[in-house]
C-alpha positions as CSV (number, residue, x, y, z in Angstrom):
1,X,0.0,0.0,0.0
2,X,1.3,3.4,-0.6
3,X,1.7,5.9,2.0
4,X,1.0,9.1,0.6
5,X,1.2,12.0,2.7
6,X,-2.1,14.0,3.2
7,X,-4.1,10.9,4.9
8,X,-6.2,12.7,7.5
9,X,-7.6,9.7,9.3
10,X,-4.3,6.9,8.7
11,X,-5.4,3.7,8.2
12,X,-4.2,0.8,10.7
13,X,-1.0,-0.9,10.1
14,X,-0.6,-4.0,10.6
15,X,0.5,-6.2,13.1
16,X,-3.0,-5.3,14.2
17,X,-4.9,-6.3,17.3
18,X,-6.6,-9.7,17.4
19,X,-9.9,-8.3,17.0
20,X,-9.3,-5.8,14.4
21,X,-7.1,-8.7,12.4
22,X,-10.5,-10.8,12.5
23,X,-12.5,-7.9,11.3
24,X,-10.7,-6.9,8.4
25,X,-9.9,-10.8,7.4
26,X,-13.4,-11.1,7.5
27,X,-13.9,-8.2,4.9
28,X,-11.5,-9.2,1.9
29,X,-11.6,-12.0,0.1
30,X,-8.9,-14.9,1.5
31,X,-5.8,-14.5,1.2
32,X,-5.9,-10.6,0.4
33,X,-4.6,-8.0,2.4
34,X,-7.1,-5.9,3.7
35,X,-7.2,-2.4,1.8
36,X,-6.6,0.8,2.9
37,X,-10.2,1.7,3.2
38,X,-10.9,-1.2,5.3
39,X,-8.0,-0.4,7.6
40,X,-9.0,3.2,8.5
41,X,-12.5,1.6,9.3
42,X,-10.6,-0.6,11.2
43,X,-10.2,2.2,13.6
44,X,-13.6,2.2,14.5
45,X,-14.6,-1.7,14.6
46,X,-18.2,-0.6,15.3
47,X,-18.6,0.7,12.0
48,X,-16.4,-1.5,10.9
49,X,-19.0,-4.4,11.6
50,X,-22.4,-2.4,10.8
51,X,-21.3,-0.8,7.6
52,X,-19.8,-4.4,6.5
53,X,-23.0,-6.8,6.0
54,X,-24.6,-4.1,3.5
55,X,-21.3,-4.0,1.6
56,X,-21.1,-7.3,1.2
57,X,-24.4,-7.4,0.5
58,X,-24.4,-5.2,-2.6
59,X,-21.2,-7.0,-4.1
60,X,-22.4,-10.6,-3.2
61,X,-24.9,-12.5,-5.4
62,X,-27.8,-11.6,-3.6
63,X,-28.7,-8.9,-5.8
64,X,-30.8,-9.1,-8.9
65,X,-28.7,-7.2,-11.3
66,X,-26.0,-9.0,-12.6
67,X,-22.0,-7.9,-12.0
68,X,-22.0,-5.4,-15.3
69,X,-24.6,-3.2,-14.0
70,X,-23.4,-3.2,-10.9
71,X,-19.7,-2.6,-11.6
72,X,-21.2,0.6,-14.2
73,X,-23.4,2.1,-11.2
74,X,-20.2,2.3,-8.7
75,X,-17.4,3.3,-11.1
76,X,-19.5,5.5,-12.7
77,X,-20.8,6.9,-9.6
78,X,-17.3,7.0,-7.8
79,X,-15.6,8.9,-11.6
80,X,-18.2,11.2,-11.0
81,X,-17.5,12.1,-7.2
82,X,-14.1,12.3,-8.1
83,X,-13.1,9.5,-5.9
84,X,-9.9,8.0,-7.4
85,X,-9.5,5.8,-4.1
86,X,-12.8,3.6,-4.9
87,X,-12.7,3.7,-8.7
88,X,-9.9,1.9,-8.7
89,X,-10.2,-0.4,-6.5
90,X,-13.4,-1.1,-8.5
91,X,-11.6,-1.2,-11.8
92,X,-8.5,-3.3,-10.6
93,X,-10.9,-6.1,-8.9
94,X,-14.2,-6.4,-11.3
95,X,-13.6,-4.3,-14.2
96,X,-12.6,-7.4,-16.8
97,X,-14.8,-9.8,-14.6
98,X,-18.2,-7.5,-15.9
99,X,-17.0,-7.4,-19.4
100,X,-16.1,-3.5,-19.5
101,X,-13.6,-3.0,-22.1
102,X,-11.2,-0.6,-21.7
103,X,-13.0,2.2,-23.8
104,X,-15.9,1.3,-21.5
105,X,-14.0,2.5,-18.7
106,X,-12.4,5.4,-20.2
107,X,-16.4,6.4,-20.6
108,X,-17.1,5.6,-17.4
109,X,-14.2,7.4,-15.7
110,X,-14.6,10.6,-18.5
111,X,-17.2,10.4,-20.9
112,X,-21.5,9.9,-21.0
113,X,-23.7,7.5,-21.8
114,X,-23.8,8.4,-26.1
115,X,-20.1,7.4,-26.2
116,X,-19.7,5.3,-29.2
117,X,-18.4,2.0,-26.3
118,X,-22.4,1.3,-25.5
119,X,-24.2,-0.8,-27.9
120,X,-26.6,-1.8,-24.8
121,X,-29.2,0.4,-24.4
122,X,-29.5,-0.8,-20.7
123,X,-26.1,-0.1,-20.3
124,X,-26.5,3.8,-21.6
125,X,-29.7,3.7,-19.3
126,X,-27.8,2.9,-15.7
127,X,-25.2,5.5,-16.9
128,X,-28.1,8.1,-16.9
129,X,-29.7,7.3,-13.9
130,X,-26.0,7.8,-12.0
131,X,-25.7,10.8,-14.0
132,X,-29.2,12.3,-12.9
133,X,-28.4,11.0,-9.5
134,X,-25.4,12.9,-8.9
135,X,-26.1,16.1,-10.5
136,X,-29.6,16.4,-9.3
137,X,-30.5,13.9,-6.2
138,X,-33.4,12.6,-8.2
139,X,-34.5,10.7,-11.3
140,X,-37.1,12.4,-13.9
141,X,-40.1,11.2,-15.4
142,X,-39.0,10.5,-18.8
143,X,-35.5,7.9,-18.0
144,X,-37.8,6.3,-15.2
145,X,-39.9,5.4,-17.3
146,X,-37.3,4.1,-19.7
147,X,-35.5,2.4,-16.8
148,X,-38.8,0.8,-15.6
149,X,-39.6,-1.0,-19.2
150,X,-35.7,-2.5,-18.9
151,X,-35.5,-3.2,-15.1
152,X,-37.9,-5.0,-12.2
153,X,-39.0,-2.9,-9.0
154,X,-36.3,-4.5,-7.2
155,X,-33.8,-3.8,-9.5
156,X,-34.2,-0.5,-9.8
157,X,-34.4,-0.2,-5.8
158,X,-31.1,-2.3,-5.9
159,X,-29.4,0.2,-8.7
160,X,-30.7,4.1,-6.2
161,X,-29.3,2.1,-3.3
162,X,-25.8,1.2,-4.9
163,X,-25.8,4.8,-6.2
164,X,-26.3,6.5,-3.1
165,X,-24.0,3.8,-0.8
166,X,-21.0,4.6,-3.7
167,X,-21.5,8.1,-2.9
168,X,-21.4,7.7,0.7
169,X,-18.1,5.6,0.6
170,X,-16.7,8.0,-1.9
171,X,-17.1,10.5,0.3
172,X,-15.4,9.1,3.6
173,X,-12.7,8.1,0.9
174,X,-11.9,11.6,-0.6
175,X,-13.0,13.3,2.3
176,X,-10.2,11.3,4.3
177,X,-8.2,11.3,1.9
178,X,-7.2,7.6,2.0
179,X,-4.4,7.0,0.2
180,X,-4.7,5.2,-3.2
181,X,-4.0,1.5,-3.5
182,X,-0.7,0.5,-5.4
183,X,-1.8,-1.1,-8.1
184,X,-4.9,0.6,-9.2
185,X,-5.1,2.7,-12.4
186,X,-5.8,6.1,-12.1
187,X,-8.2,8.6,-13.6
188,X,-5.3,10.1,-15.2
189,X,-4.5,6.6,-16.8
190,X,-6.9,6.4,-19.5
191,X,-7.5,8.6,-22.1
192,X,-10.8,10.6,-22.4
193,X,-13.7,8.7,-24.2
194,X,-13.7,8.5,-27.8
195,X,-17.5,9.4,-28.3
């Protein structure tokens, strides 16, 4: 992990106390360190524990949209708060696992939903509801009604939720300025878009 200066709440080093240890292995997948993230929460094992069964919830495979619209919601959502931290941990880990190309992610990261990347018109679609999201805490008539011919009630409750729990993450990330993975690509990485 790099150590960049500027961290204003440090994440735990390790060795780390018993309890902590067990936390943050129960957080990553085996054999992985625990991420810097994950180590400032550390810190605070109560939220720690709380904030970790939703988490895992919305990247497990209890949800009903499938790893592509997921992985679209939170790196678009993250690219558009400006939180480097998250995006790439998102793009490192699930990126080539949801099928998003590398133009795809360029898009993502600095481009819109008419990029030249999306032949999926539900693709395009999640990318608007993030977008609408973001800039204005809602979603109007017209693209709900276009999401609601593509997606399920449930579905779309699963997609505001991811939304909104991206933004809260990418906020505690920027805001505390945890520093970036090693590893991770950067915004500054890819090229804009090609629309």
């Amino acid at each position: 992990m790099t150590t960049e200066p500027g961290s204003r709440i440090a994440p735990l080093e390790a060795p780390f106390e018993p309890t902590v240890a067990e936390q943050l292995r129960s957080m990553m997948p085996p054999g992985v360190p625990p991420i810097a993230l994950f180590r400032m929460f550390g810190r605070r094992l109560d939220m720690a524990a709380a904030m970790h069964p939703w988490g895992a919830h919305l990247l497990g495979r209890g949800l009903s949209v499938d790893l592509r619209c997921r992985e679209i919601v939170i790196d678009r959502t993250c690219a558009r708060c400006g939180c480097e931290y998250e995006w790439g941990v998102h793009v490192a880990f699930f990126a080539e696992r949801a099928r998003l190309s590398e133009a795809q992610v360029a898009s993502l990261t600095h481009g819109g939903p008419g990029d030249a990347c999306w032949d999926a018109e539900r693709d395009r679609l999640v990318i608007r509801l993030v977008d609408e999201l973001h800039e204005g805490s809602d979603v109007g008539d017209e693209l709900w009604a276009a999401l609601r011919a593509t997606f399920d009630e449930d579905q779309l409750m699963e997609l505001l939720l991811l939304c909104g729990w991206y933004h809260a993450i990418s906020f505690v990330a920027r805001g505390a300025r945890v520093p970036l993975e090693e590893g991770a690509p950067r915004f500054a990485s890819l090229g804009a878009s090609e629309g």
